[in-house]
N, C-alpha and C positions, 0 to 999 in steps of 0.2 A: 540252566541259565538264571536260575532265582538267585539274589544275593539280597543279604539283607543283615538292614543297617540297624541303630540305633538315634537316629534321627527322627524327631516328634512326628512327621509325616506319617512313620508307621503304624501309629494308633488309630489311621482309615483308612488300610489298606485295604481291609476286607469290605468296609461300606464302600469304598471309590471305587472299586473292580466290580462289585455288584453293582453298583450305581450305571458305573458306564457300560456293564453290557444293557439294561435297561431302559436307558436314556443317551439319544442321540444328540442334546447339546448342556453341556457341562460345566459349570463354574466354581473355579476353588480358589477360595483365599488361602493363599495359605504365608504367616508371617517370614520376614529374610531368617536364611539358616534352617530353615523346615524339612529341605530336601526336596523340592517341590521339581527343580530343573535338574538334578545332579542322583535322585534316589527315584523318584514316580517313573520316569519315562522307560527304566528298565521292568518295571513292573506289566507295562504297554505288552511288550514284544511277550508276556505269559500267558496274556487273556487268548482262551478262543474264539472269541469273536471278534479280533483283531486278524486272525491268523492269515496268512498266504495272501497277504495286503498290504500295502507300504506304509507308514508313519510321516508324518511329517512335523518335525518338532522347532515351530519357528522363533527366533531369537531377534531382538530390533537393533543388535551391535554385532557386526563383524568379527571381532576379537573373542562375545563369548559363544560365534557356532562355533571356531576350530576347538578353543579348549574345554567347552561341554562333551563336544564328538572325541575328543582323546580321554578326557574322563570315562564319559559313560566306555567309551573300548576299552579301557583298562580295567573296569571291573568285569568285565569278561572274560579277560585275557586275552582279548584280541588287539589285531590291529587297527585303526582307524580304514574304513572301504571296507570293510567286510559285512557283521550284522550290523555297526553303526558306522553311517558314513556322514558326510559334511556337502553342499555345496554352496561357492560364493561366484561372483562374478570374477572370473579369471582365476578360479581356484576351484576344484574338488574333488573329493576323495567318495568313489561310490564303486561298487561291484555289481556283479549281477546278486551277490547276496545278500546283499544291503533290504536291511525292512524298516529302519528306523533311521529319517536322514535328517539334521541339521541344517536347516537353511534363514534367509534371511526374506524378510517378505515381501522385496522384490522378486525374491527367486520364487517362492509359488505365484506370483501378477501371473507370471512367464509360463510355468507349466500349466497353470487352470487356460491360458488362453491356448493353450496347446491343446490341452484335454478338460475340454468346457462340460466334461462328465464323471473328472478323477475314478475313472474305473477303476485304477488299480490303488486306488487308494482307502483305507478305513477310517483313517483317524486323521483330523486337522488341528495343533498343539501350538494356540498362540501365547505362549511364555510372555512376562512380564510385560501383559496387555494393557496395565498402565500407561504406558510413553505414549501411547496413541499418535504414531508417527503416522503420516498421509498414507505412506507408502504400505503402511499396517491398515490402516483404517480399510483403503480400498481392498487387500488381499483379506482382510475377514468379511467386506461387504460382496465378493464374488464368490468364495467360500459358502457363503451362507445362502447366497442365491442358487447355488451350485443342489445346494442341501435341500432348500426349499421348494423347489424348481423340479430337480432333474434325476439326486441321489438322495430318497428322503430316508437312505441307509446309511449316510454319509455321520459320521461323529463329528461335532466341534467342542473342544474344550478350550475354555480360558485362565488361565492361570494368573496370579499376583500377587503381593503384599498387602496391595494400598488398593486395591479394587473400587471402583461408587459401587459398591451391590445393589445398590436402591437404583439407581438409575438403568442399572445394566439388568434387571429383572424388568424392568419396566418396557426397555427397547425389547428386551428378548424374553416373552413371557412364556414359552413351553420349554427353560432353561433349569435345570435342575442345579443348587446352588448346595457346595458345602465348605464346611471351613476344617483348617489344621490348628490343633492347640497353637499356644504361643514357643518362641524359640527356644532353641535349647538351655542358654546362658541367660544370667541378668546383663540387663547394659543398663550404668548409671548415666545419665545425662545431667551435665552440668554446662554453665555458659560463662563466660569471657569475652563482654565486648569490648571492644576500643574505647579508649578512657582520650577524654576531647579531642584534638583536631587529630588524634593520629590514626594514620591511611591505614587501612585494612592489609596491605600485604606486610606492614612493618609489624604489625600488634600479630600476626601467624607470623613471620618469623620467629619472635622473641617467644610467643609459646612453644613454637617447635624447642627452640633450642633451650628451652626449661625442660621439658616431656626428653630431650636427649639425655639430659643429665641425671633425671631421677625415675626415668620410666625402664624397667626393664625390660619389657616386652616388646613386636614388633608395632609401628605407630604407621595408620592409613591415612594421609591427608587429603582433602580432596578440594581443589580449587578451580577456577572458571575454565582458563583457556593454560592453550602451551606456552604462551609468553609468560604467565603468572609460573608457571614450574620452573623454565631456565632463571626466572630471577631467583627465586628459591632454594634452588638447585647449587646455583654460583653462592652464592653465601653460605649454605650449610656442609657444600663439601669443605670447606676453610675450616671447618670447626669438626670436621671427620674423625671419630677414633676408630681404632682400631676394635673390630668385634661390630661395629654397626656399618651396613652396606644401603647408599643410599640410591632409590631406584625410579625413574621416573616410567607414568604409565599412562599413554593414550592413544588413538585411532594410528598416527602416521608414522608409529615404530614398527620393527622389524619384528617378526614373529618370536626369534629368538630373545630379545631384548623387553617385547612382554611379555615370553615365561618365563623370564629371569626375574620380573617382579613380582609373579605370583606363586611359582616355587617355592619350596621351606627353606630355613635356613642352614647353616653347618650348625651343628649341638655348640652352642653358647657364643651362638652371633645373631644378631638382632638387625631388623632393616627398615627405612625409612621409604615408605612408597608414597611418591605425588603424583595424587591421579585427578585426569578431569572425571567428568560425570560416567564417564566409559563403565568405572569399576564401580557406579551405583547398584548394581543387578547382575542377576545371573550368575557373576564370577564369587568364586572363594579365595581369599589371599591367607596361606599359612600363616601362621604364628601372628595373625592380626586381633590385639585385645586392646588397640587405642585407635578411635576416631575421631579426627580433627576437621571440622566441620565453618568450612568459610562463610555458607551458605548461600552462593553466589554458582551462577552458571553460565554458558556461552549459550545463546538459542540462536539456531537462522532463521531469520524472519525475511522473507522477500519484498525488496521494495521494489515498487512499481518504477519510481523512476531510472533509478539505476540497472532494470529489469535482471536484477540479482539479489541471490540471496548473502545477506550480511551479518554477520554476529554480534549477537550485541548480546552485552551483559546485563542479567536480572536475579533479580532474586529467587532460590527453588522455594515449590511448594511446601509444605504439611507433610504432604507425603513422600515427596523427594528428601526432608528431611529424616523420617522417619527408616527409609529405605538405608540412607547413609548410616546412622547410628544401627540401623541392623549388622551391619560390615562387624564391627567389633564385637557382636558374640555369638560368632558361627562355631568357633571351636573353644570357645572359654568364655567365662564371665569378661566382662569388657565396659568399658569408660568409653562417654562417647563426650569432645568437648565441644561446643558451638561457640565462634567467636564470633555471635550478636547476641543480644539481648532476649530474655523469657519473654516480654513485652513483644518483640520484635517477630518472636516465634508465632506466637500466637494472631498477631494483627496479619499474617501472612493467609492467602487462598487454602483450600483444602487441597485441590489438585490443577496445576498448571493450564496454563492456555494451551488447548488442543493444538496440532498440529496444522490440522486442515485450515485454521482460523486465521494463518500467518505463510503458509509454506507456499510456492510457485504451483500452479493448478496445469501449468501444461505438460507435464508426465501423465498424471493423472488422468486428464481428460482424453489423452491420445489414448488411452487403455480403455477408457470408459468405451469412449467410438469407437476402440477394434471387439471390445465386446457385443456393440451394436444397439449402447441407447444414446440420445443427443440431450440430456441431462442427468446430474448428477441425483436428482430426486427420484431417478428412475431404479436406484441402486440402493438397498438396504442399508443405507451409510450410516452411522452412528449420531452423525453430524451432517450439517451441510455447510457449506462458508456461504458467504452473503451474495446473495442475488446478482449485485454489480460487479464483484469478485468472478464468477464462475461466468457471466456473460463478457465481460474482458477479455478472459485466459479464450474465450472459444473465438471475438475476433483475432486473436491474435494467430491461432490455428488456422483458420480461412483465409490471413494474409500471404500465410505460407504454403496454401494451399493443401494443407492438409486434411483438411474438412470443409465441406461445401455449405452453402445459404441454410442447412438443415441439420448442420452439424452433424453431416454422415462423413465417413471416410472416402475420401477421393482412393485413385488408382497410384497417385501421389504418396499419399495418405497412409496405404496398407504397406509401401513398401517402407515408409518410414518409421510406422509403429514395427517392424518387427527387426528394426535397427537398435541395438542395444546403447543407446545414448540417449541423451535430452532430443525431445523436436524440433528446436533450431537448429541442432550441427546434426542429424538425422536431415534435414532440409537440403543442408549444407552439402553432405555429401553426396545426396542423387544428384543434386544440381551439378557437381563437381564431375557428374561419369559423363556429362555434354559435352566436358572440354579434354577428356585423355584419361588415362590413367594416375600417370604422375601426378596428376592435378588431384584426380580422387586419391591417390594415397596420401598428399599432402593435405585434402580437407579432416581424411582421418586424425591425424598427428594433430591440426589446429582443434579438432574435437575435444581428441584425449586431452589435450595441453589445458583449454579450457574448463574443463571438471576438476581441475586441481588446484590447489592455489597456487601464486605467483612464485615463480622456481627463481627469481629476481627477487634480492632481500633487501633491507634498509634504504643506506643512500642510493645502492645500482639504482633498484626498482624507482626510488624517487625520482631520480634524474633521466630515468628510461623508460618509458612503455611502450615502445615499440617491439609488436610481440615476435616480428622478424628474428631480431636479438634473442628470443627465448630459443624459436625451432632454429636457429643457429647452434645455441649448445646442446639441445640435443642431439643434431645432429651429429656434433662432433665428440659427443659422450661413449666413449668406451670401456671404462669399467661397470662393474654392477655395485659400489659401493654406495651408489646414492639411491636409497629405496624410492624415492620419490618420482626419480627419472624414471629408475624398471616399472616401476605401477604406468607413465604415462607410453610405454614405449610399447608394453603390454596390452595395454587398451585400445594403442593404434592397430597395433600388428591384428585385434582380435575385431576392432570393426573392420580392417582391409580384407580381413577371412569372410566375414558377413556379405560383404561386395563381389566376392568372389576374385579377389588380388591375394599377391605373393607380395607382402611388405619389406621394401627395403629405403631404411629410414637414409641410404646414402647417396641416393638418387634423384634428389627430391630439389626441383627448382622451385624458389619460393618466390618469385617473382608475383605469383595472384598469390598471394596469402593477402591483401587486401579486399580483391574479391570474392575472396571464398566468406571472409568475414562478414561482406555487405549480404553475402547469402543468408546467413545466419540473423544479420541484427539491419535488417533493412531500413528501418527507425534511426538507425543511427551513424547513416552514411551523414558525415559533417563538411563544415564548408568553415575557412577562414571569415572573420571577422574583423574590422578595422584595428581591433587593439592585439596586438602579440599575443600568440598562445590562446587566444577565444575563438570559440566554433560556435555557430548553430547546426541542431542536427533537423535529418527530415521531418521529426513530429514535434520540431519546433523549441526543443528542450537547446539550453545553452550548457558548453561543455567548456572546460579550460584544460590546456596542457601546460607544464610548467615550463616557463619561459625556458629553462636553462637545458631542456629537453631539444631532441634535434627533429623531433616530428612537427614543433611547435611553427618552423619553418613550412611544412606542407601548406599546400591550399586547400587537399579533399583529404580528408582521412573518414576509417569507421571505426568505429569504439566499439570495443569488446569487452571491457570492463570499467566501470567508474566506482566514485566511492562518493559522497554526500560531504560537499567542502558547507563555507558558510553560507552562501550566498546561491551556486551552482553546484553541477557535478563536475568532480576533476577526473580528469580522464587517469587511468592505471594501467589499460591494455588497450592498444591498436594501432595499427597499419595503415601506411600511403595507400590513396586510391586514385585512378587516374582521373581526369573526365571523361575518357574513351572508356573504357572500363564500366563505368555509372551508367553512362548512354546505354552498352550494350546489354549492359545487368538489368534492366527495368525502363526497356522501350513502352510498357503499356503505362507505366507510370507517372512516366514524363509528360508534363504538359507544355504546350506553348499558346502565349496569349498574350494580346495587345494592350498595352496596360498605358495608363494615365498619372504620374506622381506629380502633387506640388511640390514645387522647388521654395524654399519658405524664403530665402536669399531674393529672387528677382519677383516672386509673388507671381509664378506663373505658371501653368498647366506644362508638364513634357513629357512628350507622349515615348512609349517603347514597347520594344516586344521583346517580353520576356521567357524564359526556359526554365521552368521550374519545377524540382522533386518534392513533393509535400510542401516543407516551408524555405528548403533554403534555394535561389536563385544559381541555374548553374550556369546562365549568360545570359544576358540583354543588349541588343544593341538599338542607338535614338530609329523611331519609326516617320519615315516620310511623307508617307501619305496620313489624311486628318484621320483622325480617332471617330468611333463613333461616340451620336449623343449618349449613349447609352454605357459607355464604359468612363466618358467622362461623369452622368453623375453617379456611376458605381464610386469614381477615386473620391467625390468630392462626400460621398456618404460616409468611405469608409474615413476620411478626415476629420469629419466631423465626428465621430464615433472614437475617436483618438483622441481627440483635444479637447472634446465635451461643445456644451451649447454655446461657451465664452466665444470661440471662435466667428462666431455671427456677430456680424452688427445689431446691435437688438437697439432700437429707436425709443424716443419715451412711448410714443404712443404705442409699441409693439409689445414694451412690457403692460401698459395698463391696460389690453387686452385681454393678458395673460392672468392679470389680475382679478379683471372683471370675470372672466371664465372658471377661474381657479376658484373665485367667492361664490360663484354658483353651486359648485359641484358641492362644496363643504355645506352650506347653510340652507340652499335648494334644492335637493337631492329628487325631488319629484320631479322635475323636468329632465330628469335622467340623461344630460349633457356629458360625452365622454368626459372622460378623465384627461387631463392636460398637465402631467406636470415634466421634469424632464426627462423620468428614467421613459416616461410614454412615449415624450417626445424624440426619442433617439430610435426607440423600437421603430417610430414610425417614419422611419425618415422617408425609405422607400415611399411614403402616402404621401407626407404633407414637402418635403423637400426636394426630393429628386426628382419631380416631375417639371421642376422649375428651375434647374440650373444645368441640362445639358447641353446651353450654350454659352455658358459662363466658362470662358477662359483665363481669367486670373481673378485675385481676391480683390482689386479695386472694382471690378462687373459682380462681385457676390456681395459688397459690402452694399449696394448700392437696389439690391434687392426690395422689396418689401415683403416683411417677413408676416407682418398682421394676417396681409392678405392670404398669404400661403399658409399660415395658420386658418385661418377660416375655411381652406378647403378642406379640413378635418369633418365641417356641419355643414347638412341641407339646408334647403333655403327656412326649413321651417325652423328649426333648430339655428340658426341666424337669426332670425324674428326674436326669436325666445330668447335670445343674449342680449340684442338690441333694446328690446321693450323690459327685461325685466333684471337687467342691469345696465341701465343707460347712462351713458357716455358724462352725461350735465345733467343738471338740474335748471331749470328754468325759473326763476324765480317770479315771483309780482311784479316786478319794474321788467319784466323780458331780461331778464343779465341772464348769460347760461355760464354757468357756475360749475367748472368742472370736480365730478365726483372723484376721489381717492377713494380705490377698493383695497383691503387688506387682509391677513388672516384672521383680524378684529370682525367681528359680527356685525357692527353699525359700521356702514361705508360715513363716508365724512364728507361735509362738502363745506365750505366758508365765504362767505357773503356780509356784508354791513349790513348791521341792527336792524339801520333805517329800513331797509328794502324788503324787513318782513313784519312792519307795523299792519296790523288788522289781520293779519292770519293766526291762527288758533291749533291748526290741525297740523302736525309736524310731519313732513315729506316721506313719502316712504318708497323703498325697493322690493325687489325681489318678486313683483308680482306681474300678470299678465293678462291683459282685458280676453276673456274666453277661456280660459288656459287657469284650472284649478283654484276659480274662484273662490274658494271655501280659506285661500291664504291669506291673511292678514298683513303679509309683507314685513318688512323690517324697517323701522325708526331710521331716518338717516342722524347721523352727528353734526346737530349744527352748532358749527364754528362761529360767532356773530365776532365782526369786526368793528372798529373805531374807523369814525371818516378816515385815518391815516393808514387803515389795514392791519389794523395791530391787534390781536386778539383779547377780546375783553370778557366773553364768556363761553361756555361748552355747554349745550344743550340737546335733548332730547326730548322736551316735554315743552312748546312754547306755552300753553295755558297757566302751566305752573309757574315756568318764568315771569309773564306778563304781569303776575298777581304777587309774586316774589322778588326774588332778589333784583327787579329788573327798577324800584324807585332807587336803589342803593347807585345802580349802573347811573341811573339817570341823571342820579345827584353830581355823580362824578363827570361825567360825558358834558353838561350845563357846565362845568366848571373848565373843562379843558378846551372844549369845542363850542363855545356861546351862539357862532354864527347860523350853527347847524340845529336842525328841529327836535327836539325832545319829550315829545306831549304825555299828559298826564293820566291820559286814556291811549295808550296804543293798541290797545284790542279793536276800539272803535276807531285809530287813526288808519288814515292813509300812507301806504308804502310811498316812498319816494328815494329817488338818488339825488335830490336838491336839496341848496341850500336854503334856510327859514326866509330867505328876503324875497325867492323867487315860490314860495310857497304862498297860493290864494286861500285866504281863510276862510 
């Protein structure tokens, strides 16, 4: 069974096989092209201490378990099921003498929760442990717990290019760490960015079709997504010769069609492969000694609102780049070109946003709870995602009843973790065995349909997302030529086996494919809106269908898939819902309650009773009998809380309250007077407002309110005192004039009175103070305004002493000249105040 290469790996065969009988967890860097996936794991199946034990050698891409497992079996000469076998979801190849198997790391979630003691297992082999997928991160955090816990005989090894060593010695510090020299070949890197406004797929064509004309070797391209390949694809096969085969490679080809891309070529024919990120790792493409490097990728990131996961394009890591330019000298020295910038390269991350940071947590967590903790901290994870992140994803689980107040598994619960689907269409389809069979064979089929993308392309899909229209063609699908169909028709048939059903997709009334969707996405059973094609859904998010659509007509639908327009989400997938239907679906849901709306048209209270699912209304009709006080001032609270405090009549005397109070809080802080301004005053409406408008029936009986006083009901009597006396109202001057005070955000309040009226006073007025009440205050200066006998402002003071003995002969000269009749004396320190004029003044 030894075979043995010429691959740099070999120069620690004999350290890494003593190593790993020695030590039970394992870590090897080793560079792309090493041998590390394709030459180490047949070395596995020699050690004795492996022996009469299975392997488990996990891979994070689909396409490289099957062609590592026909690899490693052909250097045996065997078949693929024999001593190397494969398994995937709806696919694989295993015997009873299978010891070394290929899977994916969903596939060991599955088996550790089967066998939470891998008995028969020795060795756990998680390959290119960099991608740190969710689905990766959990199955080495149960592994490891597995090891730590239960088999502390148990091996884990980790394998990479791009490893953190630092960091991963640090999570796993009884981990013995070794590296493999560098690759076999040189790889030159070189770079070519786009030279000014021109778009990155035009600047890779044009190099592509330079590298056709003068490269003679096979050339790997690798770009974002599959739409960037057919564009590529379609222009370069135009320019096709003869002797070069040009080969597209990602996730949603036929098995045969990618190893037709990674196959060698006929002796003097060279091939052009565009691949997404797929062909980063693990795989070997022959006669590949040119890498053309976009540096750009697809990641799915889940958004919350669309509660789906969406691709979006970013730029790869350091090490994503690094992985790529590996590709080109697995079998020969190799060129590797990047079309961005050295600049570009280097300002980029060392190693990508984790997975767990971005990806949807309810798989995840359903797996956590069948393992039996109610957090994710409870699990040796690498990572954790964010606090409000992980307690989200688990209401969302207790919606569906999949986990209870404690985040255990319901009875619910257990039968839907062990449903090979997502937890909403696992939801879906228990909910679905209440109403028949055909019903649960048809939640199956909306399941499988769901996990794939939209089998509705371009304009169809724009103009249609009624996903009826989709289980229509498949229904009436009867070739196997379209892989995309057989994968969903596959997946049906394989959860209707899980239920314990005989699928037959010809039988299938789709009449509740609406409810089975509201099973699934309960959030987003929606309701028509006054303008065409708008919905609100139950948790209140707004959705739009496109007018030219014929669902856009419905009143109730549920949305199965949206996408992030400008403004809203636009609906992409979902189904008519009846109101009969919604009633039946979510009786504990439903509320009914007597509700109060202004009508802003007659400016009057109308009462009704309304029926409503979270946010959207599913009937009201007007209510006869009087409303209570108490739900009228609920509407008149929630009114105000909409339209802001404008909506009040606010009086002058209601805002110079507000001011007086306000100047307290700011400049007197010791009499420790609540806080009043309006985010307060809205918080407190229930205090200071609703207690006083449950019999106000329209807005001419609210206007008409007094608002002062309903503000004061915020302070005790004593805390009244303290506003009154130590920001009062007027100032009382010498002659008895009460002189009202102006409070503002200014420190000195202000008050204005004639000259006359404060001759013989010395001492300038002051606020903010209170006879008992923190005497040690000095108070605050009020701003005195002195007016002309006409009211007309002639000076601004703070200081009368200073005045009296200053500028006040300047005034005097002036005032003698314009006002003769009126008193002006030449001592007003020693004059008398007056509000008269010099003729009725006794000397």
């Amino acid at each position: 069974m030894s075979v043995t290469t010429s691959l740099p790996i070999e120069a620690i065969k004999q350290q890494f096989c003593q190593t790993l009988d020695e030590q039970n967890t394992l870590i090897l860097s080793a560079p792309p092209g090493a041998g590390k996936s394709t030459c180490l794991p047949l070395w596995l199946l020699t050690l004795p201490s492996l022996a009469n034990k299975k392997i488990y050698l996990l891979q994070p891409r689909r396409l490289a378990v099957k062609n590592i497992a026909v690899f490693l079996a052909k250097q045996l000469d065997e078949n693929v099921g024999e001593t190397i076998g494969y398994r995937l979801r709806n696919d694989s190849k295993t015997s009873a003498k299978t010891r070394l198997e290929v899977i994916t790391e969903g596939i060991l979630t599955q088996i550790i929760q089967k066998d939470a003691e891998l008995l028969d297992t020795s060795l756990v082999v998680f390959d290119e442990f960099h991608e740190r997928s969710l689905q990766g991160d959990l199955a080495f955090a149960l592994t490891r717990e597995v090891q730590t816990e239960l088999r502390d005989d148990l091996k884990i090894l980790l394998m990479s290019a791009t490893l953190d060593i630092e960091y991963l010695s640090q999570a796993l510090p009884d981990a013995h760490i070794l590296k493999s020299e560098g690759r076999s070949y040189p790889i030159e890197v070189s770079y070519q960015a786009p030279k000014g406004h021109q778009r990155w797929r035009e600047h890779a064509l044009t190099v592509i079709k330079d590298k056709m004309l003068d490269h003679h070797g096979s050339i790997l391209v690798f770009l974002p997504g599959v739409a960037d390949i057919h564009f590529l694809l379609e222009r370069l096969m135009a320019q096709q010769t003869e002797g070069v085969k040009i080969c597209p490679l990602f996730g949603e080809l036929t098995l045969k069609d990618q190893q037709q891309a990674i196959a060698p070529c006929e002796n003097g024919h060279r091939k052009i492969v565009l691949a997404t990120n797929i062909a980063e790792t693990s795989l070997t493409i022959d006669g590949i000694d040119l890498v053309i490097d976009c540096g750009l990728e697809k990641v799915a990131v889940f958004d919350s609102a669309s509660l789906m996961n969406k691709l979006m394009q970013k730029q790869i890591s350091k090490a994503s780049a690094v992985q790529r330019a590996g590709r080109a000298g697995r079998l020969m020295p190799g060129h590797c070109i990047r079309l961005y910038g050295k600049d570009d390269f280097e300002r980029r991350p060392l190693h990508s946003v984790n997975d767990i940071q971005q990806a949807d947590l309810l798989p995840t967590l359903i797996e956590a709870a069948r393992w039996g903790v109610s957090a994710l901290a409870e699990l040796p994870l690498l990572e954790l995602p964010s606090k409000i992140k992980e307690q989200q994803a688990w209401q969302e689980l207790q919606s569906l009843a999949i986990v209870d107040d404690k985040y255990l598994l319901t009875k619910h619960g257990e039968k839907a973790a062990n449903l090979p689907c997502h937890p909403r269409f696992a939801h879906m389809i228990l909910m679905a065995q209440h109403l028949g069979q055909n019903i649960t064979l048809l939640a199956c089929l909306i399941a499988a349909l769901l996990e794939e993308r939209d089998v509705f392309k371009g304009e169809q899909a724009k103009f249609d997302c009624d996903l009826v229209h989709r289980l229509q063609l498949l229904i009436q699908h009867r070739s196997n030529k379209n892989p995309v169909l057989e994968r969903i028709l596959l997946q049906a048939n394989r959860l209707a086996q899980n239920v314990q059903l005989r699928f037959n997709v010809h039988s299938l009334d789709l009449s509740k494919t609406g409810l089975l969707i509201a099973y699934a996405y309960p959030e987003r059973v929606a309701k028509a809106r006054i303008n065409h094609g708008d919905y609100i859904c139950v948790n209140g998010k707004g959705a739009s269908v496109n007018e030219q659509d014929a669902l856009a007509n419905e009143d109730f639908i549920v949305i199965a898939q949206t996408s992030q327009g400008d403004n809203q989400l636009s609906v992409r997938l979902a189904s008519q819902i009846s109101l009969v239907e919604i009633t039946e679906a979510f009786p504990a849901q439903i509320k009914q309650q007597d509700i109060a709306k202004f009508d802003s048209k007659s400016g009057r209270i109308i009462a009704k009773r309304q029926t409503t699912l979270g946010a959207i209304i599913l009937s009201e009709q007007p209510l006869k009998q009087e409303v209570t006080a108490e739900t009228i001032s609920t509407m008149w609270c929630e009114l105000v809380m909409k339209k802001g405090l404008l909506f009040l009549s606010w009086q002058a005397k209601d805002l110079a309250l507000k001011a007086r109070w306000q100047w307290l809080n700011q400049y007197c802080p010791e009499y420790n007077l609540s806080i009043i301004d309006d985010d307060v005053l809205l918080a407190k409406l229930t205090t200071w407002f609703a207690p006083f408008v449950g019999e106000i029936k329209n807005k001419a009986q609210l206007d008409k309110l007094d608002l002062s006083k309903m503000l004061l009901s915020l302070l005790n009597y004593q805390e009244q005192k303290i506003l009154s006396q130590a920001a009062p109202t007027v100032y009382v001057g010498p002659t008895g004039r009460h002189c009202p005070i102006s409070y503002s955000q200014d420190k000195s309040p202000k008050v204005s009175l004639p000259m006359q009226e404060l001759y013989g006073l010395i001492q300038t007025p002051i606020v903010g103070v209170m006879e008992g009440v923190f005497e040690q205050n000095q108070g605050v200066p009020l701003l005195l305004e002195l007016l002309s006998p006409a009211q007309r402002p002639i000076q601004v003071t703070q200081d009368l002493v200073k005045f009296w003995s200053g500028s006040y002969q300047a005034v005097q000269k002036d005032m003698k000249s314009r006002y003769p009749r009126h008193y002006w004396p030449d001592d007003p320190v020693n004059a008398k105040a007056t509000n008269k004029m010099k003729r009725h003044i006794k000397e």
